[in-house]
Residue, then its C-alpha position, 0 to 999 in steps of 0.5 A: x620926641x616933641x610929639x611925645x613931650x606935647x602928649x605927656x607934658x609936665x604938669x604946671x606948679x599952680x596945677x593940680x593933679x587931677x586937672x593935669x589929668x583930665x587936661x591930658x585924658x582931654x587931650x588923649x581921647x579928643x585926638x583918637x576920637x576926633x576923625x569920628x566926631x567931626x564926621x558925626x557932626x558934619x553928617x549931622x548938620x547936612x542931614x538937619x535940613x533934608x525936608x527943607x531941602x527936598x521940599x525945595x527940590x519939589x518946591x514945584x508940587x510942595x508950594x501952591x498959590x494959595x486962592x481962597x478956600x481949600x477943597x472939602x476933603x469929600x470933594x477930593x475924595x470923589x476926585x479920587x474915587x471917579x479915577x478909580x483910585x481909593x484915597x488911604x492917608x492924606x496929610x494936611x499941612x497947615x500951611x496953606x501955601x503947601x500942596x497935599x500929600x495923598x496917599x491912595x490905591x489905584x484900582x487898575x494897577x493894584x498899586x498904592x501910589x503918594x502923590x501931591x494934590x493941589x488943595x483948591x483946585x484939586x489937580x494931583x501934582x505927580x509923586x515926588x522926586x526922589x532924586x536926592x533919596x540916595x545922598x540923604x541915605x548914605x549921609x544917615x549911613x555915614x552919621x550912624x555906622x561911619x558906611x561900616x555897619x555895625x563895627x561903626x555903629x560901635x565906633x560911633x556909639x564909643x566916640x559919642x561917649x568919649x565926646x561926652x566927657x570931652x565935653x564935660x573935661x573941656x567945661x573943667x579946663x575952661x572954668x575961670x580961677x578968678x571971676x575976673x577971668x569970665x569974660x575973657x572966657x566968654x569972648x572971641x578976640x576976632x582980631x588976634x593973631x591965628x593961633x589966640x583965635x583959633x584957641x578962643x574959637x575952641x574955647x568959647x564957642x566949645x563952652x555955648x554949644x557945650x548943652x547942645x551938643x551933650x544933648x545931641x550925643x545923648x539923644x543919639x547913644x539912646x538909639x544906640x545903646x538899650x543901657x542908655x536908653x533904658x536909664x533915660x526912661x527910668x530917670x523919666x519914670x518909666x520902667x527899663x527896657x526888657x533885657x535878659x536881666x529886667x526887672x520885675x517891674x519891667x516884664x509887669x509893663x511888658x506884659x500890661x503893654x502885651x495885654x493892651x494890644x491883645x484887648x485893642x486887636x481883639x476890639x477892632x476884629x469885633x467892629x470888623x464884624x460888626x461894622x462890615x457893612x456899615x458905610x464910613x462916615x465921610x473925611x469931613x465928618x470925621x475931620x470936623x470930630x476930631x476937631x471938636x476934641x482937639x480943638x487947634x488948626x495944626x498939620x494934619x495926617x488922616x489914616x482912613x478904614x482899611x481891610x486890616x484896621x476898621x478905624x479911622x486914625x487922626x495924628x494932629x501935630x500941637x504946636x500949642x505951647x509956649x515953645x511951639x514944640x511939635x507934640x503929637x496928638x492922636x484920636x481914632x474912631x470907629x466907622x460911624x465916627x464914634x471916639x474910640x481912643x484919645x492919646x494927647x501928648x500933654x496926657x502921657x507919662x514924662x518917659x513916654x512923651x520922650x519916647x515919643x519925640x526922642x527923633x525930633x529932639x535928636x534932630x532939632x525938628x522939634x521946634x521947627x526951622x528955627x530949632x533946624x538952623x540952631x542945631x545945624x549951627x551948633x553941629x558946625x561948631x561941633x565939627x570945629x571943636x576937633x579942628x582948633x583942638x588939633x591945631x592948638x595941640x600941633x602947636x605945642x608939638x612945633 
């Protein structure tokens, strides 16, 4: 019987009926999504450190002593070709106390390997460790699908929602009366009794973290649901995601983007013809190039001509901004080193530029370790959130 009186309670004589409403949708929905969301943001917060984690798994290949000048990438690459092995990608952090990662095909063993390489001695460091691989795949598993695959993902995706309007309803219940009331509702009393610091834990740190954690669950329903994630690209200015029911101007883009990747294939089978004897220019000539049009030191990913794509592809990561956001850039040359395409994020449409770092703000990687341990911390007080709401209400069922 209490436990019925404290799910359907009376409402208060200075309470209106549409805030005792919302007080118990707030109540009914946080209990029948709360197993969910503190799942969601525990997983969460463990999966926000993976590449701190694994590069100090391998911090014994990651991290080198930095002794002078790097290498010259030709030097490297020479390195690679006396092995009988021919370098096809190799990441360039800007770090300089950071290792290499050099991906390359072994020509004895027909296989293509990613190892680390020391940048100033030249020694390749052995492939990394992937021993924490399978805990990292089930906490994503368990973050996504709840380990039921789709079913889950609903489960995931429905509860994100309800989280959602939590959020929003716990904003209602927290605004003051009174503005003498705010500070009250600002501060934790960290010495009162259990149960008024558990309901002040609830209370304030619910409200700080409140933009957070709307903005995590609505980066998350993006990869979850294509009606979210085509109304995130239409209030950006794009066109919605095609559907059975898309719109005109929908198909147009679909069909403007199928015409530019057809032209774009058929551009690179030519210089396949036409530059098939040609010889590329070295890695130091085309990293020299791009620099002169991306003109910042940044980590660095260089893709190298193959038999499927005749260009060379530089992806620079731009923390040149007044946040130090990491924005991708992006050129690409032919093999004689001549521009063929330039992609700067600071170029690109509002929609597209979301598309783009959509997992990085999910995540928190955007900025880095400092916007990591801000998420991670915000990702705890969200698994808190359905802890202190639980016993604040068992307290009125007692």
């Amino acid at each position: 019987m209490n436990i019925l009186k404290s799910l359907v309670r009376k409402r208060l004589k200075k309470e209106s009926k549409l805030k005792y409403a919302i007080a118990l949708l707030h109540l009914w929905l946080g209990l029948l999504s709360s197993l969910v969301i503190f799942t969601v943001c525990l997983t969460g917060s463990i999966y926000a450190f993976k590449n701190q984690i694994n590069d100090f798994y391998n911090r014994d290949k990651v991290y080198v002593e930095s002794t002078g000048k790097r290498l010259p990438l030709d030097v490297i690459q020479e390195k690679f070709s006396k092995k009988n092995a021919e370098i096809t990608a190799i990441i360039i952090p800007e770090n300089n106390k950071k290792s290499y990662l050099v991906t390359f095909d072994d020509k004895d063993t027909k296989v293509s390997k990613t190892q680390y390489l020391n940048p100033y001695t030249g020694e390749t460091l052995g492939g990394a460790d992937h021993g924490l691989d399978q805990f990292f795949a089930v906490v994503l598993d368990i973050h996504r699908t709840m380990l039921v695959n789709q079913i889950g993902k609903q489960i995931v995706g429905i509860s994100s929602l309800l989280f959602i309007f939590m959020l929003l309803s716990g904003l209602v219940l927290w605004w003051p009366k009174k503005w003498k009331h705010l500070k009250a509702g600002l501060t934790v009393k960290w010495n009162a009794k259990f149960h008024r610091l558990n309901y002040d834990i609830h209370n304030t740190l619910g409200f700080y973290a409140l933009l957070f954690l709307m903005f995590m669950a609505i980066t998350g329903l993006y990869v979850t649901y294509p009606w979210m994630k085509s109304g995130i690209i239409v209030s950006l200015g794009g066109n919605a995601v095609l559907t059975e029911n898309a719109g005109e101007g929908a198909n147009d883009e679909i069909s403007n983007a199928f015409s530019d990747l057809l032209k774009d294939m058929m551009d690179k089978q030519d210089e396949m013809a036409d530059l098939k004897e040609v010889k590329p220019v070295s890695m130091d000539s085309i990293s020299g190039l791009a620099y002169k049009h991306l003109k910042y030191s940044a980590t660095t990913i260089i893709q190298l001509p193959d038999e499927k794509n005749p260009r060379y592809r530089i992806k620079k990561i731009n923390t040149d901004n007044w946040l130090g956001a990491q924005l991708p850039d992006e050129i690409t040359f032919d093999k004689k080193g001549e521009v063929k395409t330039i992609e700067r994020f600071a170029d690109k449409p509002l929609n597209k530029q979301f598309v783009e770092i959509s997992k990085p703000l999910h995540t928190g990687e955007i900025l880095g370790l400092p916007s990591v341990i801000l998420y991670f911390i915000v990702s705890l007080v969200g698994c808190s959130l359905p802890i202190t709401g639980f016993i604040i209400w068992l307290k009125k069922v007692k």
